[in-house]
C-alpha positions in Angstrom: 17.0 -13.2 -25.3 15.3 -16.6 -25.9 14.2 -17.5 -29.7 10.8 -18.3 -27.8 8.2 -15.3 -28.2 7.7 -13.8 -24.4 4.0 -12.9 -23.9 3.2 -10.4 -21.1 -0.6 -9.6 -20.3 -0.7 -6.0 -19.0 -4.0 -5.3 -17.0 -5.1 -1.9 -15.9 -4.8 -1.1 -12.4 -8.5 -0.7 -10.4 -12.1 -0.8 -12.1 -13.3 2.4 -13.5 -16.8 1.4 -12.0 -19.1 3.6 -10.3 -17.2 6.9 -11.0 -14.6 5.5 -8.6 -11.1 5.0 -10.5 -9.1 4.3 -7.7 -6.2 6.0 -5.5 -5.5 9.5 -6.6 -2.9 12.7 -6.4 -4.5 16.3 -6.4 -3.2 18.5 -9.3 -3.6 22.0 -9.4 -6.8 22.7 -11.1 -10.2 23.2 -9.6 -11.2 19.4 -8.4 -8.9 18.0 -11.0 -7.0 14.9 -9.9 -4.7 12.2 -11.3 -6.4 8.7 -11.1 -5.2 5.6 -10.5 -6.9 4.0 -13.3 -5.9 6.5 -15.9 -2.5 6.8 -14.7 -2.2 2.5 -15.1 -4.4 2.5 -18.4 -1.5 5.0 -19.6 1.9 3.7 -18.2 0.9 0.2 -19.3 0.5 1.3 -23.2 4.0 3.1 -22.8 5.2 -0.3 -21.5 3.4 -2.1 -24.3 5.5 0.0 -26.8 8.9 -0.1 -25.3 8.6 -4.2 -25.1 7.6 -4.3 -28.5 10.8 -2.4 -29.8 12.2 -5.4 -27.5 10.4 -7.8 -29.5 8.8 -8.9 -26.2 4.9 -9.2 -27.0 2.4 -7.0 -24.1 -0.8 -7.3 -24.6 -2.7 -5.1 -23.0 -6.1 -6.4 -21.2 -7.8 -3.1 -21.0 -9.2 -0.8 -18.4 -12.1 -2.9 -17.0 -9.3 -3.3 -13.8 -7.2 -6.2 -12.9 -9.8 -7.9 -10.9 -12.6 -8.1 -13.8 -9.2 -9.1 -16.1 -7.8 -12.4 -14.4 -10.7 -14.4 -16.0 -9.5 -13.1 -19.5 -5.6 -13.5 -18.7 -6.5 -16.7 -17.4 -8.6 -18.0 -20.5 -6.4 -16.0 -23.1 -3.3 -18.5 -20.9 -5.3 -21.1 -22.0 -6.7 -20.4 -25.9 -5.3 -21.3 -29.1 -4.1 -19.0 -31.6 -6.9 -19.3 -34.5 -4.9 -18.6 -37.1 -1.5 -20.9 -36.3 -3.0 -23.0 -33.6 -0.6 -23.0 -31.3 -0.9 -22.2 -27.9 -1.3 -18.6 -26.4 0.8 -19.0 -23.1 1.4 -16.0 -21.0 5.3 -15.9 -19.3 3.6 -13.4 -17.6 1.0 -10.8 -16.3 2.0 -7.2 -14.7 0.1 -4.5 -13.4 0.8 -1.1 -12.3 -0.5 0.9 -9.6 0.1 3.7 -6.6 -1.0 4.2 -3.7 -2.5 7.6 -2.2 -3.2 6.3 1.8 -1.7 8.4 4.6 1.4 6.5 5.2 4.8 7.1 5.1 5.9 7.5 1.6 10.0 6.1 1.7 10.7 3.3 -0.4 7.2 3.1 -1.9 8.2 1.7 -5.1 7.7 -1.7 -4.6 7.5 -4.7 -6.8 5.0 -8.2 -5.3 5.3 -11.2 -6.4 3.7 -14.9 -5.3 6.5 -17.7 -6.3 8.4 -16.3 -8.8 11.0 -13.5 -6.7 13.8 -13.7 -9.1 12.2 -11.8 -12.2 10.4 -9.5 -9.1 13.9 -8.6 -7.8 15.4 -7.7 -11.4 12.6 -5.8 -11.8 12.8 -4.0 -8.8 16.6 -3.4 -8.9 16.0 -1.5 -12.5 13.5 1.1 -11.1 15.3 1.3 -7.6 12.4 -0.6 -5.8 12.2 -3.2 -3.4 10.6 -6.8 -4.1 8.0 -8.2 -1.5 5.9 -11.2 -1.5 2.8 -11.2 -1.5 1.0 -11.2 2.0 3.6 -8.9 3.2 3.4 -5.2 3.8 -0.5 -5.4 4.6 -1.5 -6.9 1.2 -2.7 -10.2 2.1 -5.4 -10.8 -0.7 -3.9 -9.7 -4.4 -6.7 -11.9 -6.4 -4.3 -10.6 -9.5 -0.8 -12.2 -8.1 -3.0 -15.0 -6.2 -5.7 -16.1 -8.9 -3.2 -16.0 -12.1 -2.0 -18.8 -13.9 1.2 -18.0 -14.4 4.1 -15.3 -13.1 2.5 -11.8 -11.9 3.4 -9.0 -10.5 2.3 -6.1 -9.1 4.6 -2.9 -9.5 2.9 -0.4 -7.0 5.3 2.8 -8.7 5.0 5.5 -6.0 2.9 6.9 -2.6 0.6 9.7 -4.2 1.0 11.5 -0.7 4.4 11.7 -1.3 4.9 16.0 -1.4 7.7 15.2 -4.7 5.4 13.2 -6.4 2.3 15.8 -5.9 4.8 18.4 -7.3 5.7 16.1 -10.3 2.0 15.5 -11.1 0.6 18.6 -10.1 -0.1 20.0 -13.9 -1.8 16.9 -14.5 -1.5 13.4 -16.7 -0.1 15.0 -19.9 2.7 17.6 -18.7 6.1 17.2 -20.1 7.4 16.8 -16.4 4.7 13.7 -15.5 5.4 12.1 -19.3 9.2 12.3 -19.6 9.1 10.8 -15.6 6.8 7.6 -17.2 8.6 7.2 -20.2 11.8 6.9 -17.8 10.4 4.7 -15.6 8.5 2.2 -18.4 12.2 2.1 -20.0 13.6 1.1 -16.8 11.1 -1.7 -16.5 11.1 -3.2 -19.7 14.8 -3.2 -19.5 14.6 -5.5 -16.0 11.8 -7.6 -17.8 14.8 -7.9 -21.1 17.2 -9.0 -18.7 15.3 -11.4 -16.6 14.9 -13.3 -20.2 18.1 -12.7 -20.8 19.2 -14.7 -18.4 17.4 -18.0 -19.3 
């Protein structure tokens, strides 16, 4: 690892506006669902915890969505430290997400990127995913990956149609099952992002 401190804004995935939070995966309670926003807002403070045992630095942006958060991650890229006044520059901003539209659900684990493939396709080799540019694969306007100021990507984790992924969920957020599966696949992450760094 670099002596250099790595900073790595994490931003919720979708705004929690309007009662609307997003893609979702129907658990087995009466109207009860997994949300896209909660699920982010949660696998992003895992993240947060296993690069800080990395002595990598995630700071998380909140829930207001990834959209509402560029502004901040953009301005915070920008700021001063008011304490040390040096500079607080971002190596980079993540986000993660799934998907719930009809679609086939094969290889949904998928990491975007804009310029910057070679930490996307580390990334993506750890949690057996593919890397994609942005504009591919239908997403042709990612304001998050487009509008940033520095290295972003967008991990969309899994299809919530996908019938192994219903069953993994399907006792909701908190169940051992859905917990053990995102601490697995936060480790598996942060362990791309440590070699990435590694490497430079």
């Amino acid at each position: 690892m670099t002596d250099k401190q790595i900073n790595i804004a994490l931003a919720v995935a979708h705004e929690a506006v309007g009662g609307k939070r997003g893609a979702f995966i129907k658990t087995h309670g009466f109207r009860s669902y997994v949300f896209e926003n909660d699920f982010s807002f949660m696998i992003l403070k895992k993240l947060q915890r296993a690069l800080a045992i990395m002595d990598i630095n995630g700071i998380h942006t909140g829930s207001g969505g990834v959209v509402c958060d560029v502004k901040f991650i953009n301005d915070y890229h920008e700021s001063v430290d008011e304490y040390t006044g040096e500079p607080n520059k971002l190596d980079l901003a993540l986000t993660i997400h799934f998907d719930s539209y009809p679609a086939h659900w094969r290889e949904m684990t998928r990491v975007f990127y804009g310029k910057h493939k070679n930490i996307a396709r580390v990334v993506a080799k750890n949690i057996s995913g593919t890397a994609v540019e942005h504009g591919q694969c239908g997403y042709k306007s990612m304001a998050f990956i487009r509008d940033t100021d520095m290295p972003a990507l967008l991990i969309e984790a899994f299809n919530g149609k996908d019938p192994a992924i219903e069953r993994l969920f399907a006792d909701g957020l908190y169940s051992e099952r859905a917990q053990k599966w995102m601490d697995n696949f936060v480790a598996r992450i942060a362990a791309g992002i440590k070699e990435y760094y590694d490497r430079d």
